[in-house]
C-alpha positions as CSV (number, residue, x, y, z in Angstrom):
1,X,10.1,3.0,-16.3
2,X,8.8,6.8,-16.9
3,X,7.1,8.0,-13.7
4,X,3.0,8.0,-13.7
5,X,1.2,11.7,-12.7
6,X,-0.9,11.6,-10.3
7,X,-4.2,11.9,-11.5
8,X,-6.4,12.3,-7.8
9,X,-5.8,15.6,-4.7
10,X,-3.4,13.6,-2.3
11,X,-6.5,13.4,0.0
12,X,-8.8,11.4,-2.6
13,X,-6.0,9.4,-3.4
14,X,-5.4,8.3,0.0
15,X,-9.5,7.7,0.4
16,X,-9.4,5.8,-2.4
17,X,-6.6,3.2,-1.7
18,X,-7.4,3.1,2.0
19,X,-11.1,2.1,0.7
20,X,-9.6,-0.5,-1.5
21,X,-7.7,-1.4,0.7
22,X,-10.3,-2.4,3.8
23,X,-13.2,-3.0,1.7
24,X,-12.0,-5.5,-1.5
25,X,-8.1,-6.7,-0.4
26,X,-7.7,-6.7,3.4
27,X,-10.0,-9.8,3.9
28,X,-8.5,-11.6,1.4
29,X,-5.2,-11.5,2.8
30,X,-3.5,-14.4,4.4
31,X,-2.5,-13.7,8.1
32,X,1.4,-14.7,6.9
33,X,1.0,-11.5,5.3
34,X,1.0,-9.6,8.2
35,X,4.2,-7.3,8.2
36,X,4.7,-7.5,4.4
37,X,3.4,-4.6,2.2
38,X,1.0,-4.2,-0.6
39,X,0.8,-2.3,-3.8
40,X,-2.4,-1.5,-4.9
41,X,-3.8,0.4,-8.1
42,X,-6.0,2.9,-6.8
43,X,-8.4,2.7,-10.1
44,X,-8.9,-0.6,-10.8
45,X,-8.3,-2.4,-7.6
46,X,-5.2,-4.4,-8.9
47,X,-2.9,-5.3,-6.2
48,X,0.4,-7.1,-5.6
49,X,1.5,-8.5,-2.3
50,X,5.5,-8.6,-1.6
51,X,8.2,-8.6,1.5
52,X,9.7,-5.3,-1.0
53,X,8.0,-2.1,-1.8
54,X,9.7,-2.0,-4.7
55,X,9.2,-5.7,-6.0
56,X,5.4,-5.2,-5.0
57,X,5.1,-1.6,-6.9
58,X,7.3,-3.5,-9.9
59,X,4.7,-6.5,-10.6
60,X,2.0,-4.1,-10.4
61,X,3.1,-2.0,-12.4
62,X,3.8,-4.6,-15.2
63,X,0.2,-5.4,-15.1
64,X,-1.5,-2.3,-14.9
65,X,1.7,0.2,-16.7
66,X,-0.3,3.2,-15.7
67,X,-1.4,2.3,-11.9
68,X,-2.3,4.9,-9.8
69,X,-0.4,3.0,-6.9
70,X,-1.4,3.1,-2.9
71,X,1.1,1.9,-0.9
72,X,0.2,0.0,2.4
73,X,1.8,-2.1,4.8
74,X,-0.3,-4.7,5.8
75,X,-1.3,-5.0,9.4
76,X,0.0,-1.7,10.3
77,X,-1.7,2.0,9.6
78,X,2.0,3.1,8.4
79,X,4.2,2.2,5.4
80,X,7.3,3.5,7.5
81,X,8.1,4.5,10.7
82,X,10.7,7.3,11.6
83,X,12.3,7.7,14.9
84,X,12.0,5.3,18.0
85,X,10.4,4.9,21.2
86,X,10.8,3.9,24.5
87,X,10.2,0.3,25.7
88,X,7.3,0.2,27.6
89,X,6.3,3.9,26.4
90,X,2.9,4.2,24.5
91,X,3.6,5.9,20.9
92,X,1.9,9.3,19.6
């Protein structure tokens, strides 16, 4: 699978699938979705829902070969976290 160029400034891009996101997917989604992540195609609102990243990215991508892809995790404002935190202590 040849990678896809981005097409969109990193900042319109994020706009763009975060508005996507909210506005046309979010209340579609089941609540048993919670915690798994979604794939979406940034252009024409095309999304796949999957426990996997990659699975998710995969399916879309057979769909729509030239996706513009947004990853998000669903219930949660990050795809990944790094580093821990304390029990008990409030995060950044």
């Amino acid at each position: 699978m040849p990678a896809t160029q981005r097409r969109y400034p990193l900042d319109e891009f994020a706009r763009r699938g975060e508005a996507a996101y909210e506005q046309q997917i979010a209340p579609r989604l089941a609540a048993s979705n919670e915690g798994k992540f979604v794939a979406i195609d940034i252009e024409t609102g095309a999304y796949e829902v999957d426990d996997q990243e990659l699975a998710a990215s995969r399916r879309l991508r057979a769909r729509v070969p030239d996706a513009q892809i947004w990853m998000k995790r669903i219930g949660s404002p990050y795809v990944h976290r790094f580093g821990c935190r304390a029990a008990g202590r409030p995060g950044p």
